[in-house]
N, C-alpha and C positions, 0 to 999 in steps of 0.2 A: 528516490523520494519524490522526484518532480510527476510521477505517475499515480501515487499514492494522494497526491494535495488533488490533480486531476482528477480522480474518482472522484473524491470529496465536493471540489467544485462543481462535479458532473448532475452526483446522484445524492450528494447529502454525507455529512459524515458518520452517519449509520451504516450508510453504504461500503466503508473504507471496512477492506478484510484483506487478508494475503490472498485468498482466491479472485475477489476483486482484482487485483493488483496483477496476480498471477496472469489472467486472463485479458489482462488489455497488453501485456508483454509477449501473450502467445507461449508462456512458460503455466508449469505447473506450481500449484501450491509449494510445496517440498521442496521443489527447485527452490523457489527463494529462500526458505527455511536453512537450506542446504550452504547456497553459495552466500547470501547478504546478511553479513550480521549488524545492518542497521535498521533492521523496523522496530526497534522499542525507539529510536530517535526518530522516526518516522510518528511513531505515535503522539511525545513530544512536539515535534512539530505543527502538527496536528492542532494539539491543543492548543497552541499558543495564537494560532490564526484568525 
C-alpha cells in the first residue's frame, strides 16, 4: 500500500495503476494481481487521503 500512496504522492492520483505499482517494485502487473489481494483497499485508501 505504502508504494501505491507513493505513486500518488509522486505523479498524481491518475497516475496510481497496478503497473504503476508494479514497476516501482520491479514486479509485473499480474504478479501483484496474483500474489496481493489488497488493492481494492489500496484504492480505498486512496480515496480517503
Amino acid at each position: 500500500m505504502r508504494t501505491g500512496i507513493a505513486v500518488a504522492d509522486a505523479d498524481g492520483l491518475a497516475a496510481v495503476s497496478a503497473r504503476a505499482i508494479a514497476a516501482r517494485l520491479g514486479r509485473s502487473a499480474m504478479a501483484l494481481y496474483r500474489r496481493d489481494r489488497r488493492l481494492p483497499a489500496l484504492a480505498g485508501a486512496l480515496r480517503t487521503r
